[in-house]
mmJSON file of the N, C-alpha and C atoms, coordinates in Angstrom:
{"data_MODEL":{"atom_site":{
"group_PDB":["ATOM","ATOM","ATOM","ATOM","ATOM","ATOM","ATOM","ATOM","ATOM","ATOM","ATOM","ATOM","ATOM","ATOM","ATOM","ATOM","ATOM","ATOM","ATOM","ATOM","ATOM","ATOM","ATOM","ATOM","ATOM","ATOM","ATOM","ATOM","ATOM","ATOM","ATOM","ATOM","ATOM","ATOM","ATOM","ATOM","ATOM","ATOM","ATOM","ATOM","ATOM","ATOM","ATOM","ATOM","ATOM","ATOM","ATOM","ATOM","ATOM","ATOM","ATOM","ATOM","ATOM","ATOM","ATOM","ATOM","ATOM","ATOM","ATOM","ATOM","ATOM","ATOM","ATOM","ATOM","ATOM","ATOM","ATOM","ATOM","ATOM","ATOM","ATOM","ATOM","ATOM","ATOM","ATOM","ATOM","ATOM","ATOM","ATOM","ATOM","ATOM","ATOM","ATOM","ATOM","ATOM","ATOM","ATOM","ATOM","ATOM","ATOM","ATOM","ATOM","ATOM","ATOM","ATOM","ATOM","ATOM","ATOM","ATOM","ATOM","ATOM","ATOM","ATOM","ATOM","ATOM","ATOM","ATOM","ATOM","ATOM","ATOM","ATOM","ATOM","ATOM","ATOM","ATOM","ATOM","ATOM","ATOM","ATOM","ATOM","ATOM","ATOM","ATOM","ATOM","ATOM","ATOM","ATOM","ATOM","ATOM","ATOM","ATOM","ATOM","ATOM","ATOM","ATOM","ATOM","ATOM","ATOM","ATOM","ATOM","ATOM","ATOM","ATOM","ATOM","ATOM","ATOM","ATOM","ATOM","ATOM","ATOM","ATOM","ATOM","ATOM","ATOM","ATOM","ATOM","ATOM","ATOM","ATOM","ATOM","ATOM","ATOM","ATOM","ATOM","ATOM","ATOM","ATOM","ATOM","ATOM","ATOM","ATOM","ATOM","ATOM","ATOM","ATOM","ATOM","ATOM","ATOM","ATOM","ATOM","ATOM","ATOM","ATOM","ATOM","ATOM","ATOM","ATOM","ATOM","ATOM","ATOM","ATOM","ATOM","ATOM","ATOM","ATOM","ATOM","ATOM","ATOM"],
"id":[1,2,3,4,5,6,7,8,9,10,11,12,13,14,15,16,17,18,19,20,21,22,23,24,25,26,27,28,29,30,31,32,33,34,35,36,37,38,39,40,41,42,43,44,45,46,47,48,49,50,51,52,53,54,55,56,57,58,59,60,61,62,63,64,65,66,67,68,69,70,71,72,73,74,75,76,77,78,79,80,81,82,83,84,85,86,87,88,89,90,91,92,93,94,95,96,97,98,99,100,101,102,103,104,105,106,107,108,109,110,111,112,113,114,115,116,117,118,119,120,121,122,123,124,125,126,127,128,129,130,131,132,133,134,135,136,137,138,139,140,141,142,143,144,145,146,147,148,149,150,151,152,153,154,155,156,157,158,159,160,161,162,163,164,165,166,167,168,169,170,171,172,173,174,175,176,177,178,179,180,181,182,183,184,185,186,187,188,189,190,191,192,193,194,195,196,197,198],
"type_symbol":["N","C","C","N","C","C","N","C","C","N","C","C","N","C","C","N","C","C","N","C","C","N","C","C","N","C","C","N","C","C","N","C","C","N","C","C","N","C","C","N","C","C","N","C","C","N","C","C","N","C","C","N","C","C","N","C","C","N","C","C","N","C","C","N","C","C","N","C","C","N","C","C","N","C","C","N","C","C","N","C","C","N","C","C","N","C","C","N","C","C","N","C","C","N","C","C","N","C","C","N","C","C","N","C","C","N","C","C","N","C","C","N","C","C","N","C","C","N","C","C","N","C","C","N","C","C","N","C","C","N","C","C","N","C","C","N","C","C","N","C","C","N","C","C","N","C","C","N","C","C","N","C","C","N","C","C","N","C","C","N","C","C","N","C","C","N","C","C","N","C","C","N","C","C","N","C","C","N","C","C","N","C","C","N","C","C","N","C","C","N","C","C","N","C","C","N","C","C"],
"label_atom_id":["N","CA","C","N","CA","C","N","CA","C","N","CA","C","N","CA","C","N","CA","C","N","CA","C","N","CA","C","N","CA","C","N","CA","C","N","CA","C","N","CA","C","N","CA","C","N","CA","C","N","CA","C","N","CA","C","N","CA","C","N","CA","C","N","CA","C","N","CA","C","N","CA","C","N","CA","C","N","CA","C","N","CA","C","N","CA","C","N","CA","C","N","CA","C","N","CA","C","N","CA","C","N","CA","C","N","CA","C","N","CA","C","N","CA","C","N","CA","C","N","CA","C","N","CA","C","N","CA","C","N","CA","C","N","CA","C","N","CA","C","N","CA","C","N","CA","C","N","CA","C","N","CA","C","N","CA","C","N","CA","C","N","CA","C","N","CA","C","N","CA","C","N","CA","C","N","CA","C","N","CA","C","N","CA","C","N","CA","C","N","CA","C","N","CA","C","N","CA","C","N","CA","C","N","CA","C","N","CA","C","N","CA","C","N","CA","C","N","CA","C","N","CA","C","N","CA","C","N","CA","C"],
"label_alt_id":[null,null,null,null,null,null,null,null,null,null,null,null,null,null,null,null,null,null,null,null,null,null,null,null,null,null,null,null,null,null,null,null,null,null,null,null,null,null,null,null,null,null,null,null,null,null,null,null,null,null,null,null,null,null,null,null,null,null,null,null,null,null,null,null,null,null,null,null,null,null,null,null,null,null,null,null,null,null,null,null,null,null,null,null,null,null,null,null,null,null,null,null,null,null,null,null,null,null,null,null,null,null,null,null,null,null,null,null,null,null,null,null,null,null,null,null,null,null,null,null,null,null,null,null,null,null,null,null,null,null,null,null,null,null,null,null,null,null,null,null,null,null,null,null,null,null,null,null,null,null,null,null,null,null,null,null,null,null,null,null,null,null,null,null,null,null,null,null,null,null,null,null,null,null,null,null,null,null,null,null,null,null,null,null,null,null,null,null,null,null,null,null,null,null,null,null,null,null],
"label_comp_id":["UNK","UNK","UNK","UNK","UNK","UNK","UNK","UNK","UNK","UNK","UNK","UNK","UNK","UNK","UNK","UNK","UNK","UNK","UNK","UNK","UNK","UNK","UNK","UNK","UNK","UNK","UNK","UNK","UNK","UNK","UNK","UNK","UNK","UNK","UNK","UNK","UNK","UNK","UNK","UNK","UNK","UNK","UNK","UNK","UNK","UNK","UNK","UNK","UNK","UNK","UNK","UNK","UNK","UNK","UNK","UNK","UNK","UNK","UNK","UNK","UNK","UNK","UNK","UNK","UNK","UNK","UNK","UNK","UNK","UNK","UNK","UNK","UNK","UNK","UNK","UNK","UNK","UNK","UNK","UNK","UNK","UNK","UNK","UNK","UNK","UNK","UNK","UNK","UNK","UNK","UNK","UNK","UNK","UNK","UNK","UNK","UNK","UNK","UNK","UNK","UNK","UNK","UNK","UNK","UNK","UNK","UNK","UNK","UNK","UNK","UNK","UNK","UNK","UNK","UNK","UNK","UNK","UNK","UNK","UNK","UNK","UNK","UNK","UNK","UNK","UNK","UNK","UNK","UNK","UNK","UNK","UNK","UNK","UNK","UNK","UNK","UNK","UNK","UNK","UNK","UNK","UNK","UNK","UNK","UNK","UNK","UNK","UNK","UNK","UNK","UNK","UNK","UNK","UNK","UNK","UNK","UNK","UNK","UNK","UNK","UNK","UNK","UNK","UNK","UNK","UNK","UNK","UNK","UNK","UNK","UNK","UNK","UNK","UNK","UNK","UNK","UNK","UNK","UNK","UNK","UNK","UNK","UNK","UNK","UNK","UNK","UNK","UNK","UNK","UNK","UNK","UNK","UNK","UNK","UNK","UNK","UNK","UNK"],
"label_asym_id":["A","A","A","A","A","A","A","A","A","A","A","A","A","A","A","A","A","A","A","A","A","A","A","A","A","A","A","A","A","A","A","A","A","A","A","A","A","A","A","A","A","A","A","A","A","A","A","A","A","A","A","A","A","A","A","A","A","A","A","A","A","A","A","A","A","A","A","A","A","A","A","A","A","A","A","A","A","A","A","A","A","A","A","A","A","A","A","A","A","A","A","A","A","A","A","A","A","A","A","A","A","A","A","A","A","A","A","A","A","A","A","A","A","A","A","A","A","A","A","A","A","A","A","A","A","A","A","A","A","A","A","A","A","A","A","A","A","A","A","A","A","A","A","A","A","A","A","A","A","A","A","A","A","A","A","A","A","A","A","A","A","A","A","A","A","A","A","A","A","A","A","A","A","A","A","A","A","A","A","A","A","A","A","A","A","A","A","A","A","A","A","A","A","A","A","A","A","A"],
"label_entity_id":["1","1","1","1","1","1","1","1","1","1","1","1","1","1","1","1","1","1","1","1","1","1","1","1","1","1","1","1","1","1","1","1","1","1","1","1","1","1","1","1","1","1","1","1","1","1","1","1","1","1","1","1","1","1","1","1","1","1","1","1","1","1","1","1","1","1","1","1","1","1","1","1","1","1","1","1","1","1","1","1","1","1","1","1","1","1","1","1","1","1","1","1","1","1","1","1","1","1","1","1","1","1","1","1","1","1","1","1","1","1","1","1","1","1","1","1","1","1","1","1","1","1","1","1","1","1","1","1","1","1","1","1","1","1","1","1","1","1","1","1","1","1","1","1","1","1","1","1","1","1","1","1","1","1","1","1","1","1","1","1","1","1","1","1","1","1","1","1","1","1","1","1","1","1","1","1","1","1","1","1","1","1","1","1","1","1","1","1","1","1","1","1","1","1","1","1","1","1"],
"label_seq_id":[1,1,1,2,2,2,3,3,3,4,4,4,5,5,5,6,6,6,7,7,7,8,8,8,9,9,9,10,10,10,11,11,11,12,12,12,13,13,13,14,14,14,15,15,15,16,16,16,17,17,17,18,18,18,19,19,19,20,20,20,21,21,21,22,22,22,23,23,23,24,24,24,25,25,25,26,26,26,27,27,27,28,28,28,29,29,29,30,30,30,31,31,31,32,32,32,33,33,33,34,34,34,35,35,35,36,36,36,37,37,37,38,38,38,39,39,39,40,40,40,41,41,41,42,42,42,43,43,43,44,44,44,45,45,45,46,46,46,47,47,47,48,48,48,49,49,49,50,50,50,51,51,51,52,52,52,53,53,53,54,54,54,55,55,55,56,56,56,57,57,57,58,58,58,59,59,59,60,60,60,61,61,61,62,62,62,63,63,63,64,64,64,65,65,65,66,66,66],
"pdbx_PDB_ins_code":[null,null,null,null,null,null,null,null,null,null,null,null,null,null,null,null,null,null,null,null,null,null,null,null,null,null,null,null,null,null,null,null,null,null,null,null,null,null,null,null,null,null,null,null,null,null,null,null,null,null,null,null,null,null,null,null,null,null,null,null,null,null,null,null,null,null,null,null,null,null,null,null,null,null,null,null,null,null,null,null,null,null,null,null,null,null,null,null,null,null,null,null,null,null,null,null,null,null,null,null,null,null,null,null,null,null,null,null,null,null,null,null,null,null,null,null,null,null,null,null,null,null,null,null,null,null,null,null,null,null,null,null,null,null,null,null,null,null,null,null,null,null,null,null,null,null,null,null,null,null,null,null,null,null,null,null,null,null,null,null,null,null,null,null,null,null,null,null,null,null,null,null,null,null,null,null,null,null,null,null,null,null,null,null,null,null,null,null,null,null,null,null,null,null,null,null,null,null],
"Cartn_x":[86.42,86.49,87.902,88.635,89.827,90.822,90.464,91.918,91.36,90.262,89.818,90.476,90.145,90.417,92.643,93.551,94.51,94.895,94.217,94.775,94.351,93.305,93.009,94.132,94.776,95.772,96.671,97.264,98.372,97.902,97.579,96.921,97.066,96.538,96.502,98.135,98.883,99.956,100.674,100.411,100.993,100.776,99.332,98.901,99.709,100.361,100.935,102.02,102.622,104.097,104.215,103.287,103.126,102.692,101.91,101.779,102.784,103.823,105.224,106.061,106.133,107.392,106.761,105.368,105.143,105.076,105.113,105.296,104.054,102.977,101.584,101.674,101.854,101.704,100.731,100.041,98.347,97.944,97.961,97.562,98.108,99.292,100.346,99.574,99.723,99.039,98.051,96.99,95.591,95.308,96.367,96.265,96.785,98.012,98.756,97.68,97.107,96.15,95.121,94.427,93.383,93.795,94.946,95.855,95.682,96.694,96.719,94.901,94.61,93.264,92.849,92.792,92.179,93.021,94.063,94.963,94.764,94.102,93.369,92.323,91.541,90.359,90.27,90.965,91.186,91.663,92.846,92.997,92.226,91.476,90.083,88.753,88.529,87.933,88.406,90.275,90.162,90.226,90.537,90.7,89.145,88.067,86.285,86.208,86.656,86.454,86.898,88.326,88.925,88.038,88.205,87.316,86.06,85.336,83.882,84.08,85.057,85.414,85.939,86.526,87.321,85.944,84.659,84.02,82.678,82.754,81.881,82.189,83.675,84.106,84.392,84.098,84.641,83.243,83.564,82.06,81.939,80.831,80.174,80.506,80.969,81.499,80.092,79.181,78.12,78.688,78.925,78.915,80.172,81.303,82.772,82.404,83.062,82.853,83.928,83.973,85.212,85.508],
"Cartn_y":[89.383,89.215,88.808,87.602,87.261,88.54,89.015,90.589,91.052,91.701,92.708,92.291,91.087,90.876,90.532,90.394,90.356,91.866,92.803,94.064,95.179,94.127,94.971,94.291,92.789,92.264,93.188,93.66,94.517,96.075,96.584,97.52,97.645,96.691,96.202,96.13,95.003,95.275,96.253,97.077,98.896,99.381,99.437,99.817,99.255,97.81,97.257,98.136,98.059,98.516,99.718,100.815,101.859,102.02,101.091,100.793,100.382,99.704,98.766,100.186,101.071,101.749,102.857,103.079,104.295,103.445,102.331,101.18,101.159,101.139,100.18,99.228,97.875,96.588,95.971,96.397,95.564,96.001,97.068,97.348,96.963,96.879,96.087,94.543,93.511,92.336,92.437,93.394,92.964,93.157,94.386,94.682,93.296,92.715,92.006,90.302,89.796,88.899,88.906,89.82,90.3,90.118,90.747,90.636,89.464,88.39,86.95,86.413,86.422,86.209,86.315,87.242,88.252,87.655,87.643,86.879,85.507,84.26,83.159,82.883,84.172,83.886,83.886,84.755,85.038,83.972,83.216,82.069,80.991,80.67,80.33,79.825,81.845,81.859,81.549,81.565,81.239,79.962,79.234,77.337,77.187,77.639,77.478,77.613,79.105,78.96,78.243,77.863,76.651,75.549,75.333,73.614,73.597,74.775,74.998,75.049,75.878,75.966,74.11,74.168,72.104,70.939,71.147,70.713,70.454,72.135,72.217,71.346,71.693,71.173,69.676,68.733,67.688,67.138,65.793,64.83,63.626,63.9,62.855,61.48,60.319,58.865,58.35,58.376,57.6,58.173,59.389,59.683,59.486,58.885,58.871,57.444,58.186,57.124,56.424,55.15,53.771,53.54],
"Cartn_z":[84.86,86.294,86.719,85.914,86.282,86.124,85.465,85.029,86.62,86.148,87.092,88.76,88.674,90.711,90.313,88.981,89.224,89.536,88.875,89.377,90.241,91.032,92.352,93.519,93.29,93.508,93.832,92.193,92.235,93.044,92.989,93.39,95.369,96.17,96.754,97.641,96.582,97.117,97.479,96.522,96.151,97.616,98.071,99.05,100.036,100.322,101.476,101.379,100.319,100.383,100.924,100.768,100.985,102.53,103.246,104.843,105.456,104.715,105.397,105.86,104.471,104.502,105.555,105.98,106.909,108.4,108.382,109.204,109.989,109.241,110.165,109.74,110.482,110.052,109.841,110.33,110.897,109.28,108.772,107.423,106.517,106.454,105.849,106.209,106.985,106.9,106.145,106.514,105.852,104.616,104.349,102.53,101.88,102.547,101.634,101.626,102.76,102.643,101.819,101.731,100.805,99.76,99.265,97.812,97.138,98.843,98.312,97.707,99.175,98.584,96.708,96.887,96.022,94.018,94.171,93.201,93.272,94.081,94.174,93.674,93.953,93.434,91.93,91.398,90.314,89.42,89.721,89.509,89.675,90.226,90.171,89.106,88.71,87.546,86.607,86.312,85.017,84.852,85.81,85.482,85.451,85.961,85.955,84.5,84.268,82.739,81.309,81.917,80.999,81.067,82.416,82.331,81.942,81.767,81.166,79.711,79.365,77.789,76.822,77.746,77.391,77.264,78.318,78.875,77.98,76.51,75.844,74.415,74.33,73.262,73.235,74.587,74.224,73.765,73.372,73.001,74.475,74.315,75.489,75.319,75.897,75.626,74.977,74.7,74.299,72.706,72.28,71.228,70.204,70.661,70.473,69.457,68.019,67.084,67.242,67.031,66.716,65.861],
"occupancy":[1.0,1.0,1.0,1.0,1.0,1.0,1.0,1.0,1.0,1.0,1.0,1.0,1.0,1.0,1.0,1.0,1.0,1.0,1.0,1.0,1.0,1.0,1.0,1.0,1.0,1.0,1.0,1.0,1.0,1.0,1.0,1.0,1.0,1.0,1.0,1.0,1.0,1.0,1.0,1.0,1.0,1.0,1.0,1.0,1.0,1.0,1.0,1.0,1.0,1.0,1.0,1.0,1.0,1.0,1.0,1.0,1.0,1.0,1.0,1.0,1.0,1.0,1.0,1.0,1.0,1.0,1.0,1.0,1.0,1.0,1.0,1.0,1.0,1.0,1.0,1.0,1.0,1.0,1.0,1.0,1.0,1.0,1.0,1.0,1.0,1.0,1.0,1.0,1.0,1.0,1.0,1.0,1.0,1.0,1.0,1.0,1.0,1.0,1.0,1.0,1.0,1.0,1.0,1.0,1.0,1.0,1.0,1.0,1.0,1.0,1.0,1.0,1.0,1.0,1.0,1.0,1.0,1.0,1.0,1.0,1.0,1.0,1.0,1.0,1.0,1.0,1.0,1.0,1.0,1.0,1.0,1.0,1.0,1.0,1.0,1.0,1.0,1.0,1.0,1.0,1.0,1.0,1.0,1.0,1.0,1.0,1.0,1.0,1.0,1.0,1.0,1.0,1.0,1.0,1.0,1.0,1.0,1.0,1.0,1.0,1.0,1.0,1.0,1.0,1.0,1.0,1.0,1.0,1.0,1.0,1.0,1.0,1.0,1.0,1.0,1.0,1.0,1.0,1.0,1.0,1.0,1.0,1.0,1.0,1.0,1.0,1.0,1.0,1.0,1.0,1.0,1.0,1.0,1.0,1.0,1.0,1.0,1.0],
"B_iso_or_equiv":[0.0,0.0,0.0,0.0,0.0,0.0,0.0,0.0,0.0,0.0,0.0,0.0,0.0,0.0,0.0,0.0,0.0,0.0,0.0,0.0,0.0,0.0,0.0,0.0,0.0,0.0,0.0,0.0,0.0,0.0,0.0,0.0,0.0,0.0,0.0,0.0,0.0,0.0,0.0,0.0,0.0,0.0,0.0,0.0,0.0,0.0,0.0,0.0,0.0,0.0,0.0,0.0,0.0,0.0,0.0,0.0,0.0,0.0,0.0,0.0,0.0,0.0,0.0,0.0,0.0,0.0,0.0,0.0,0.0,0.0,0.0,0.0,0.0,0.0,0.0,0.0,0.0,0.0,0.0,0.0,0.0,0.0,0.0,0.0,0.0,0.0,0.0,0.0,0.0,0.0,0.0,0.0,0.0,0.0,0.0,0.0,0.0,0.0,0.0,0.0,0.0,0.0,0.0,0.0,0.0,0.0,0.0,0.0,0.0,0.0,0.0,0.0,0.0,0.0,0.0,0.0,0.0,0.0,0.0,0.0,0.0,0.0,0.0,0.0,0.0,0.0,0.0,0.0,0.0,0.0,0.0,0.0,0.0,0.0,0.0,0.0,0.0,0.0,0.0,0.0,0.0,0.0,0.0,0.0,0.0,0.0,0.0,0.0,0.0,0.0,0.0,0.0,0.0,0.0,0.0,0.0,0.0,0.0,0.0,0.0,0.0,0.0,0.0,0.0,0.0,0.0,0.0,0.0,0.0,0.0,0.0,0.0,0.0,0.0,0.0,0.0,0.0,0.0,0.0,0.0,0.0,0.0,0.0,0.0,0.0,0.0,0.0,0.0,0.0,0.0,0.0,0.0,0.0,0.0,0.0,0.0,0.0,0.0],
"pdbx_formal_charge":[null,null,null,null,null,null,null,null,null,null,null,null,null,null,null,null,null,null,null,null,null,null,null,null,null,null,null,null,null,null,null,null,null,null,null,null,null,null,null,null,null,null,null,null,null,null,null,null,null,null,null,null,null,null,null,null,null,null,null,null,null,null,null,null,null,null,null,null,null,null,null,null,null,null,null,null,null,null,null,null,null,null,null,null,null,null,null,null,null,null,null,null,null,null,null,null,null,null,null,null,null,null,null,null,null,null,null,null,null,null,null,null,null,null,null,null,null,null,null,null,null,null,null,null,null,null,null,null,null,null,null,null,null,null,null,null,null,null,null,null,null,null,null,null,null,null,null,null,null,null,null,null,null,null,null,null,null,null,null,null,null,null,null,null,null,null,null,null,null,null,null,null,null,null,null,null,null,null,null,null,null,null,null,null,null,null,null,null,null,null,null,null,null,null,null,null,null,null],
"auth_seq_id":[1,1,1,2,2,2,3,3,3,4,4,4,5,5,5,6,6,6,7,7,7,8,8,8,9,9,9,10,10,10,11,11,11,12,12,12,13,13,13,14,14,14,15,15,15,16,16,16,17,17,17,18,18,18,19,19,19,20,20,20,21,21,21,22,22,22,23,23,23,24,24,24,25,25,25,26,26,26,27,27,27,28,28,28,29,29,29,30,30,30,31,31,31,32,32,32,33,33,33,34,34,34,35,35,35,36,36,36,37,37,37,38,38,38,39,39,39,40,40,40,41,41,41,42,42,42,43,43,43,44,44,44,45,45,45,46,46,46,47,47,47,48,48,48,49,49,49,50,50,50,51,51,51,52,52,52,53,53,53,54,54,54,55,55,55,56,56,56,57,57,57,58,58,58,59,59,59,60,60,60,61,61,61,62,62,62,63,63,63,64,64,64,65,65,65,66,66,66],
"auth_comp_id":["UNK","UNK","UNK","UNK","UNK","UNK","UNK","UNK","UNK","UNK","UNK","UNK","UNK","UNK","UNK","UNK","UNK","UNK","UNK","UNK","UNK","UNK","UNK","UNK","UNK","UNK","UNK","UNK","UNK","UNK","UNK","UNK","UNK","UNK","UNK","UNK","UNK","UNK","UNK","UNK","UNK","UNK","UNK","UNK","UNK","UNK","UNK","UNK","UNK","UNK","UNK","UNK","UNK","UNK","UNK","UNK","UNK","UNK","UNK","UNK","UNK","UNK","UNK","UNK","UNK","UNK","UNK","UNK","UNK","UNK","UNK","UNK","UNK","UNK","UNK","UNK","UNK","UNK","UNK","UNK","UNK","UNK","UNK","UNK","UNK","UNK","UNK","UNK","UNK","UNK","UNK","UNK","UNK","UNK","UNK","UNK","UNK","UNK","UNK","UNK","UNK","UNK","UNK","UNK","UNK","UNK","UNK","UNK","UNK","UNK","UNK","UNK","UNK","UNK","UNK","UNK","UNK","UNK","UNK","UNK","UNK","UNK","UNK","UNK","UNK","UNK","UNK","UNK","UNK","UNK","UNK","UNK","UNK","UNK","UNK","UNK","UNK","UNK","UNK","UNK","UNK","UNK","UNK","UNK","UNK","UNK","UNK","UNK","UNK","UNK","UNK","UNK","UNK","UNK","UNK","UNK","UNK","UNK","UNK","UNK","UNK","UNK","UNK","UNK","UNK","UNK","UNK","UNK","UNK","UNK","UNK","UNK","UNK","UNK","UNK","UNK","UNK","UNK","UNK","UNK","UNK","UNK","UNK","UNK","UNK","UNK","UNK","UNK","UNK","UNK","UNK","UNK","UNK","UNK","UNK","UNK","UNK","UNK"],
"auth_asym_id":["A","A","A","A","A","A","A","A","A","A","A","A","A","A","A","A","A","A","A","A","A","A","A","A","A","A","A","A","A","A","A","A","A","A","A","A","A","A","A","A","A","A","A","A","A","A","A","A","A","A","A","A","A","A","A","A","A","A","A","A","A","A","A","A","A","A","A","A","A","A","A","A","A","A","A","A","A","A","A","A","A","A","A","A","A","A","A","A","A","A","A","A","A","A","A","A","A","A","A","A","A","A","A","A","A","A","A","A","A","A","A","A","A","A","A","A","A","A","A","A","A","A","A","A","A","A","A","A","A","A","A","A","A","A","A","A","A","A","A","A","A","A","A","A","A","A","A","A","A","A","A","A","A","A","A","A","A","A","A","A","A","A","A","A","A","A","A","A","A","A","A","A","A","A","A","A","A","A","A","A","A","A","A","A","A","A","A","A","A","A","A","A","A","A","A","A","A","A"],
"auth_atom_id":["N","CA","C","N","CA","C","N","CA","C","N","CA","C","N","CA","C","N","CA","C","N","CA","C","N","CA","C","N","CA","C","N","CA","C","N","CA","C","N","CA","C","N","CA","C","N","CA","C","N","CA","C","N","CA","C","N","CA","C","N","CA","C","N","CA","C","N","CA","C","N","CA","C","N","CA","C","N","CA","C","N","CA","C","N","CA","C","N","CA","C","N","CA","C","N","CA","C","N","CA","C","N","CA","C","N","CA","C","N","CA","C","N","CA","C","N","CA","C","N","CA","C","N","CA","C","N","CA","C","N","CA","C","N","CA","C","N","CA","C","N","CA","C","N","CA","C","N","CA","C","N","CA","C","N","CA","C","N","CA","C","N","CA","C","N","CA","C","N","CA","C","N","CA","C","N","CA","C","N","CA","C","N","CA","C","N","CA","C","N","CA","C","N","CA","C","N","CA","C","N","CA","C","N","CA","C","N","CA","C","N","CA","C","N","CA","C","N","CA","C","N","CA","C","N","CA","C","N","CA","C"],
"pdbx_PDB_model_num":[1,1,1,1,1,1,1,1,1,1,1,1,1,1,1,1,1,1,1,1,1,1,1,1,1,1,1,1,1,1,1,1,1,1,1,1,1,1,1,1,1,1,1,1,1,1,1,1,1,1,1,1,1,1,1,1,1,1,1,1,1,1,1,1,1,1,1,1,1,1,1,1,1,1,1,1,1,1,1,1,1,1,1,1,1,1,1,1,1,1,1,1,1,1,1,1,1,1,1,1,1,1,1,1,1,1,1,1,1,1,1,1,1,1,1,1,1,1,1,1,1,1,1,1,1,1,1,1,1,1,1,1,1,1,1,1,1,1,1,1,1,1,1,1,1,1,1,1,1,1,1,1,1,1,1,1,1,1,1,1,1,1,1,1,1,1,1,1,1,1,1,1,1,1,1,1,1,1,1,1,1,1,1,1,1,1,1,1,1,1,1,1,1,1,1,1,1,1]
}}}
């Protein structure tokens, strides 16, 4: 999911750049928000999935030998 939504990101942008240079802006804005968006979310999943991955591997304080 995290790849997938970075390179609808890129993708995305492609598309702005390509609205800038025929000069609709309004499409140009909305591609490039979405993008942002879209590259957030993504970033997102992968800190969810770190902190789920960190989260499995640690030990619970009741269980932490001395």
């Amino acid at each position: 999911m995290e790849i997938g939504l970075k390179i609808f990101a890129v993708v995305l942008l492609g598309a702005a750049a390509y609205f800038y240079s025929n000069g609709e802006t309004d499409r140009t804005f909305a591609s490039v928000i979405v993008a942002i968006c879209s590259y957030f979310v993504s970033v997102r999943f992968g800190a969810k999935q770190r902190l789920n991955a960190a989260a499995e591997t640690a030990k619970p304080i009741d269980e932490v030998d001395e």
